[in-house]
N, CA, C and O atoms as a GROMACS GRO file, in nm:
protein
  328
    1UNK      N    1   9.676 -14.765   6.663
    1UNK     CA    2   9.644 -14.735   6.523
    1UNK      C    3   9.600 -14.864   6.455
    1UNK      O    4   9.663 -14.970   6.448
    2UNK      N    5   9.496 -14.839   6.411
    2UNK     CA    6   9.409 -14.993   6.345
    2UNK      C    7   9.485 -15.010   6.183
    2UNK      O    8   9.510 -14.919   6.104
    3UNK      N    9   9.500 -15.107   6.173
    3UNK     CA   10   9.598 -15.170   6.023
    3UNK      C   11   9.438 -15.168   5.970
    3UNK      O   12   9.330 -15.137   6.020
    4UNK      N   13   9.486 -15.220   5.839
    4UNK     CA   14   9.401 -15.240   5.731
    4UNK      C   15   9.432 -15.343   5.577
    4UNK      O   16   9.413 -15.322   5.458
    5UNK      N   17   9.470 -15.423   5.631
    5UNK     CA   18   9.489 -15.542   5.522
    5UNK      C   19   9.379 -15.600   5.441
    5UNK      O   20   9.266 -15.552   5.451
    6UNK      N   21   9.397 -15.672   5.381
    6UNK     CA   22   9.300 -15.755   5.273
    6UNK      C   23   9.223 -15.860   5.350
    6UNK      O   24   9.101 -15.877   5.340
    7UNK      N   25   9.305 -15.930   5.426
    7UNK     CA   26   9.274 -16.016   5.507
    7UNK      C   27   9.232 -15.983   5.659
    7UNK      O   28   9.185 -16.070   5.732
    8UNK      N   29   9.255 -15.838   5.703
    8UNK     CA   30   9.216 -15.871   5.837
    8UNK      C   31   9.145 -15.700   5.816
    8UNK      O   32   9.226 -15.610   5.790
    9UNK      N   33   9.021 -15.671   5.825
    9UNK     CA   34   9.040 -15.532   5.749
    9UNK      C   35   8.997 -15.487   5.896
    9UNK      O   36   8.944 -15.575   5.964
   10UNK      N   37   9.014 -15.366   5.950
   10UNK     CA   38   8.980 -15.328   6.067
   10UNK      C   39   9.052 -15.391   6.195
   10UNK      O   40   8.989 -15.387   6.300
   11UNK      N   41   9.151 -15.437   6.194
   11UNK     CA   42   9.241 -15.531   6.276
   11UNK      C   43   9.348 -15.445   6.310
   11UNK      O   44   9.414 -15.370   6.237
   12UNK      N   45   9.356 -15.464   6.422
   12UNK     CA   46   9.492 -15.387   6.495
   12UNK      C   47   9.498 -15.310   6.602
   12UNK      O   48   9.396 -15.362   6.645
   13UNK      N   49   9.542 -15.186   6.737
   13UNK     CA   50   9.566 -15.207   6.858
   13UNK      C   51   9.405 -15.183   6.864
   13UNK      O   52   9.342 -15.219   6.964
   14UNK      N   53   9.356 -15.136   6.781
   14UNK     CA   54   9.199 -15.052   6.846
   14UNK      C   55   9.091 -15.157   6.817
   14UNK      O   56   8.976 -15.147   6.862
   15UNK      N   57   9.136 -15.262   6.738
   15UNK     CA   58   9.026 -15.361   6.724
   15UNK      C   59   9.059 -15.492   6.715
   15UNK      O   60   9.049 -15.558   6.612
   16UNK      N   61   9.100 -15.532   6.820
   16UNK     CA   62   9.220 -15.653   6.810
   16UNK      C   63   9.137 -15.797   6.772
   16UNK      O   64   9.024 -15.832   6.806
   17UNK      N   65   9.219 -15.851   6.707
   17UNK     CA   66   9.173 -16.015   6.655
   17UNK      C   67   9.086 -16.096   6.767
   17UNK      O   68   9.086 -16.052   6.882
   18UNK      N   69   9.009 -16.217   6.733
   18UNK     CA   70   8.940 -16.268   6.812
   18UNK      C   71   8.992 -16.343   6.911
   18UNK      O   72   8.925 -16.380   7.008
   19UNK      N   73   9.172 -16.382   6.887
   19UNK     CA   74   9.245 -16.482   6.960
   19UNK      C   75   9.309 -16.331   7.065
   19UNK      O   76   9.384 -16.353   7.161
   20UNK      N   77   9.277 -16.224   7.039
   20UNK     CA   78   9.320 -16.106   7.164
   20UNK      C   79   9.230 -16.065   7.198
   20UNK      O   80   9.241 -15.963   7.266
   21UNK      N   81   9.118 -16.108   7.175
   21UNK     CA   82   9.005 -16.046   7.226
   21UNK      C   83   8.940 -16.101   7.329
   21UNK      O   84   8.884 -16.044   7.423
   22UNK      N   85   8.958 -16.279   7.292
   22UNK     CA   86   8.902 -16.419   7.350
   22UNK      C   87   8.889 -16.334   7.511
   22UNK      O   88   8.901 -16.222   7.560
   23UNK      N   89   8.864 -16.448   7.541
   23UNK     CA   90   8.835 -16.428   7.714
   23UNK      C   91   8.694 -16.455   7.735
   23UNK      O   92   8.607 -16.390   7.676
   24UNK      N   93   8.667 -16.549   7.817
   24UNK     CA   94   8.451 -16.584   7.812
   24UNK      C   95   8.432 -16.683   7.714
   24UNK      O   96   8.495 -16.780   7.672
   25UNK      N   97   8.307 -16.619   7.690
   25UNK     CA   98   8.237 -16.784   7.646
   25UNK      C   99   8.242 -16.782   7.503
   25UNK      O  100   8.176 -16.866   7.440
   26UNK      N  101   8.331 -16.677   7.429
   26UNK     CA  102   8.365 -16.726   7.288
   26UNK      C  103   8.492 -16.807   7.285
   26UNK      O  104   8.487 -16.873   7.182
   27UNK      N  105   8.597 -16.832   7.345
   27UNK     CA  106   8.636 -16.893   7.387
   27UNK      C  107   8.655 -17.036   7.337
   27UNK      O  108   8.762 -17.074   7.289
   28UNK      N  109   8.554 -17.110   7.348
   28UNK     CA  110   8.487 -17.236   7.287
   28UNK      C  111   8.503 -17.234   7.181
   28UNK      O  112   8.574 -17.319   7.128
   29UNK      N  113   8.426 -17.107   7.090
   29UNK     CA  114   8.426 -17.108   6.960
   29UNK      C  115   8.562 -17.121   6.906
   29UNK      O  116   8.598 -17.201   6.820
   30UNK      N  117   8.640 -17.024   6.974
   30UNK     CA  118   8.790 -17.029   6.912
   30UNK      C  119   8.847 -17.152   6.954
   30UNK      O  120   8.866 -17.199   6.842
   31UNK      N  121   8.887 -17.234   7.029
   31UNK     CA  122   8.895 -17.340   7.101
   31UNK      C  123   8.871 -17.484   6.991
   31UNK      O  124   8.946 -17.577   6.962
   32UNK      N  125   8.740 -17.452   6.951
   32UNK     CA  126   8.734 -17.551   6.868
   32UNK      C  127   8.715 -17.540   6.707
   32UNK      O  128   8.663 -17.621   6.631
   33UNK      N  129   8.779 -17.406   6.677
   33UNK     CA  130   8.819 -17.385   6.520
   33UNK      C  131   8.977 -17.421   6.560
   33UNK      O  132   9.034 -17.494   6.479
   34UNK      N  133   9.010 -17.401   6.610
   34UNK     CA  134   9.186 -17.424   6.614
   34UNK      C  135   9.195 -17.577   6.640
   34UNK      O  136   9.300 -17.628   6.602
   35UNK      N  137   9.094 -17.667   6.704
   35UNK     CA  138   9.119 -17.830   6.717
   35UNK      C  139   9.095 -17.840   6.575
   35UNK      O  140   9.189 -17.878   6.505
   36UNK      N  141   8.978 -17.811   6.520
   36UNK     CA  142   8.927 -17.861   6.410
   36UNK      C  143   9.054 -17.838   6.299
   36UNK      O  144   9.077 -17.928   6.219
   37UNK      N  145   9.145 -17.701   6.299
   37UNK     CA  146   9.229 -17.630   6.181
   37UNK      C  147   9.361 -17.767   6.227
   37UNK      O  148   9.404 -17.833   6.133
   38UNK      N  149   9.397 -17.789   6.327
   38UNK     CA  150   9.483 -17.841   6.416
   38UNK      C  151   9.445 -18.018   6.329
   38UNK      O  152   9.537 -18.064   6.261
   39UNK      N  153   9.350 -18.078   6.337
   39UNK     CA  154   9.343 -18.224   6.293
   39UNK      C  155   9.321 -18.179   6.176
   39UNK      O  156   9.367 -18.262   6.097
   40UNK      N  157   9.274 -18.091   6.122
   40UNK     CA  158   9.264 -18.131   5.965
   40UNK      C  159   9.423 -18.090   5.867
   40UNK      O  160   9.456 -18.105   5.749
   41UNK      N  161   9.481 -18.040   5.976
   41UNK     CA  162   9.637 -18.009   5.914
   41UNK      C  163   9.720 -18.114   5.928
   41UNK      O  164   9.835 -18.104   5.887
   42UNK      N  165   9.669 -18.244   5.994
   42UNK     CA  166   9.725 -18.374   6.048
   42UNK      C  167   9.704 -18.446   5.949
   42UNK      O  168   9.787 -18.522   5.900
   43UNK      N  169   9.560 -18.422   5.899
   43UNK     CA  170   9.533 -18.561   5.766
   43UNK      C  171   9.658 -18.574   5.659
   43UNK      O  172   9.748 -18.497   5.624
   44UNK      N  173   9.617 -18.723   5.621
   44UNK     CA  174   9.724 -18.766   5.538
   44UNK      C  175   9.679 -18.790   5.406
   44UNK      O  176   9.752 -18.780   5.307
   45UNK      N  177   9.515 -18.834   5.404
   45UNK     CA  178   9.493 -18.881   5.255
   45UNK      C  179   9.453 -19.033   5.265
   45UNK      O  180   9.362 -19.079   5.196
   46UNK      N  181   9.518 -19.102   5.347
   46UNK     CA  182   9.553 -19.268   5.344
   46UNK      C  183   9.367 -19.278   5.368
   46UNK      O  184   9.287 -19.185   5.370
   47UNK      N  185   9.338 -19.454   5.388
   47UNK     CA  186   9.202 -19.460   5.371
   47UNK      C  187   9.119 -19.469   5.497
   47UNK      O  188   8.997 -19.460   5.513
   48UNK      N  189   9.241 -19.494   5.604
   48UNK     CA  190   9.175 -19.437   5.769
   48UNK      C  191   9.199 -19.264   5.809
   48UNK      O  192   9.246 -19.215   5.912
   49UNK      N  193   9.166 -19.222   5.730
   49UNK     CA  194   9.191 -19.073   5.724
   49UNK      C  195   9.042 -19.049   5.742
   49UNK      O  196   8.958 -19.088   5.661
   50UNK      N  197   9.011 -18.973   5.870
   50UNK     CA  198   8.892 -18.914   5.857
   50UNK      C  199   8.859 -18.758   5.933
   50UNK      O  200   8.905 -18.711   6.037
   51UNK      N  201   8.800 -18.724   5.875
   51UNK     CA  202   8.736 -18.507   5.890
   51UNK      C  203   8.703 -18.513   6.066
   51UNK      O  204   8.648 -18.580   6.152
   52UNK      N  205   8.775 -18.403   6.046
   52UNK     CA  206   8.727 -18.397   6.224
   52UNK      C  207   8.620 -18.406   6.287
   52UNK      O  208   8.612 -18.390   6.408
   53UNK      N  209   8.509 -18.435   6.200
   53UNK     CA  210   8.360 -18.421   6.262
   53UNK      C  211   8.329 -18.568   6.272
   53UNK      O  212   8.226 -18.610   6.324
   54UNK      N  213   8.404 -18.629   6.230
   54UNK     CA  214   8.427 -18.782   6.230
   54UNK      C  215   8.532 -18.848   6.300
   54UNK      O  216   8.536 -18.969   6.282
   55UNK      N  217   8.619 -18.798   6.378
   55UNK     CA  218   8.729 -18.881   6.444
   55UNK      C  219   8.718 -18.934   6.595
   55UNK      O  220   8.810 -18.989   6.656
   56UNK      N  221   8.595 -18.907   6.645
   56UNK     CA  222   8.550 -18.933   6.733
   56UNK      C  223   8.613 -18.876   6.874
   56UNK      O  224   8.730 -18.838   6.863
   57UNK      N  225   8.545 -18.863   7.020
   57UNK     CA  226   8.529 -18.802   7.114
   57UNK      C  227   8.689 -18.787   7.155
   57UNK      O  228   8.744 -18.683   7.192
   58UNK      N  229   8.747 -18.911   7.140
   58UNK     CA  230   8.870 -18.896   7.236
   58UNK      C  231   8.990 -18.792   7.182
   58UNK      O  232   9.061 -18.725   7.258
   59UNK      N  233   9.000 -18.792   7.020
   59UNK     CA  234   9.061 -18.774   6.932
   59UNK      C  235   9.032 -18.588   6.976
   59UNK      O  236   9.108 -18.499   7.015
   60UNK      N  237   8.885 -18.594   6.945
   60UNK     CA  238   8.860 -18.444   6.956
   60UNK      C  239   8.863 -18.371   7.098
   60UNK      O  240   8.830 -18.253   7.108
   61UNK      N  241   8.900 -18.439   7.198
   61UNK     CA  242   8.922 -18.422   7.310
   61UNK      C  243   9.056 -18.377   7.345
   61UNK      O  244   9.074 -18.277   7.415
   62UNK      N  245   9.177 -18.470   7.285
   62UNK     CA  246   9.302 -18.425   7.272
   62UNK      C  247   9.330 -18.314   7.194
   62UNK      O  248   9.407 -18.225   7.229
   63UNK      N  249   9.248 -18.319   7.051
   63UNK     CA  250   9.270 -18.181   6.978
   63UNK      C  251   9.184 -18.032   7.013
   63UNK      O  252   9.197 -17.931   6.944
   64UNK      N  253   9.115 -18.039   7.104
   64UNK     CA  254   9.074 -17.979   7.213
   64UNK      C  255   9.173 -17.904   7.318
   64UNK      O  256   9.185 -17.783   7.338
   65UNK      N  257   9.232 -17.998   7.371
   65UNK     CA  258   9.325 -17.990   7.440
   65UNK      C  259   9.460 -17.896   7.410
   65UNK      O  260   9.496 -17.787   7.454
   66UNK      N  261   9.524 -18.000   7.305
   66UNK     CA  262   9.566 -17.856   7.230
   66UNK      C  263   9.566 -17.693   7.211
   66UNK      O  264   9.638 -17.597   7.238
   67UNK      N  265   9.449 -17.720   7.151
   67UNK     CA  266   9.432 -17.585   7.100
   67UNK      C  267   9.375 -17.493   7.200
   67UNK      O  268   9.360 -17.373   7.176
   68UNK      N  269   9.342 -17.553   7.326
   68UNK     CA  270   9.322 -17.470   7.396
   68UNK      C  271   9.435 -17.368   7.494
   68UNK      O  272   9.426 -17.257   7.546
   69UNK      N  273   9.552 -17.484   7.482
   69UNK     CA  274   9.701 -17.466   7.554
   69UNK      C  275   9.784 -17.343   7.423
   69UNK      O  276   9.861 -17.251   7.450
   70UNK      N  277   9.752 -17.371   7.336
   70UNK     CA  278   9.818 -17.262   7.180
   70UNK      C  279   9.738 -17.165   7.236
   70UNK      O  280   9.802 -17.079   7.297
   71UNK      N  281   9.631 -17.152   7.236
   71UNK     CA  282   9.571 -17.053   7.287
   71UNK      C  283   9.613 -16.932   7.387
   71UNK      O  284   9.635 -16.812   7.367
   72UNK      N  285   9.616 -17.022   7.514
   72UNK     CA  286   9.660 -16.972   7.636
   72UNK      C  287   9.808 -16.946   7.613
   72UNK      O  288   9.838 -16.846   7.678
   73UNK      N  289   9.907 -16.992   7.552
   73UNK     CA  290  10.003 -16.978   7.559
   73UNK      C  291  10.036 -16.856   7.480
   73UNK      O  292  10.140 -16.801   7.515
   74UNK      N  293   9.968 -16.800   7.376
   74UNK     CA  294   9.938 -16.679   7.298
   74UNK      C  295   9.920 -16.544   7.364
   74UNK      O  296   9.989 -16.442   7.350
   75UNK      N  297   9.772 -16.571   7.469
   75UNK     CA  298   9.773 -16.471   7.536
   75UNK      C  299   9.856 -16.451   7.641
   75UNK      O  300   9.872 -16.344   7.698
   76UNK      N  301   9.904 -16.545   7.664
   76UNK     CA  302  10.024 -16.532   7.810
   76UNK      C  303  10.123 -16.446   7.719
   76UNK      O  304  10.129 -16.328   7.754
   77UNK      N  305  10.191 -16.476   7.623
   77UNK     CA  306  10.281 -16.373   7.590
   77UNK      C  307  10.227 -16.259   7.527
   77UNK      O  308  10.275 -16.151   7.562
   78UNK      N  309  10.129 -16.257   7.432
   78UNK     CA  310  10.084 -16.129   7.428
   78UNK      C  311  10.038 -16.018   7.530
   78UNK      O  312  10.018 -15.899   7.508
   79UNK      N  313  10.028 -16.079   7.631
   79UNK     CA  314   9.967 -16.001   7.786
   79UNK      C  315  10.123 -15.948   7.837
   79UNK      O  316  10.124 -15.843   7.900
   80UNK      N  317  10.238 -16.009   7.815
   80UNK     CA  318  10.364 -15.986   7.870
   80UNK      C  319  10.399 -15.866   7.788
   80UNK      O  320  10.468 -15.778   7.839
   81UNK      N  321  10.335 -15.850   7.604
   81UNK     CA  322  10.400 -15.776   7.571
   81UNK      C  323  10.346 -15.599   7.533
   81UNK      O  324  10.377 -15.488   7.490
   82UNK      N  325  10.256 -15.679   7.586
   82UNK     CA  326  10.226 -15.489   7.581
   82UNK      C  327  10.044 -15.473   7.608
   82UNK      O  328   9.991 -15.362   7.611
   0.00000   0.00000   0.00000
């Protein structure tokens, strides 16, 4: 039965979110909105503070990394639960 919220309108078992849907080559896309959501929830303000499109390769490599493991670790239990 598909929910219907404000925020997710058409969301639910019959049309599941993009992080239950993932699998393939969107993947990436999600992958690297969650690094990007992931470092910009890190900033502090201070004056070596810089936007993720600016923190350079290694930085975005680890926050990459990340979010790719939140990811996987999502669908591993959502796959366990039904």
């Amino acid at each position: 039965m598909a929910t219907d919220s404000g925020l997710t309108p058409g969301i639910g078992h019959n049309q599941p979110c993009a992080l239950c849907a993932g699998g393939g080559p969107g993947d990436e896309v999600l992958v690297e909105q969650v690094a990007d959501d992931l470092w910009e929830s890190r900033r502090h303000g201070t004056l070596d503070d810089v936007p993720w499109a600016e923190c350079g390769a290694y930085w975005q490599h680890i926050f990459r990394g990340f979010a790719a493991a939140a990811i996987a670790s999502i669908k591993k239990r959502t796959a366990t639960l039904g």
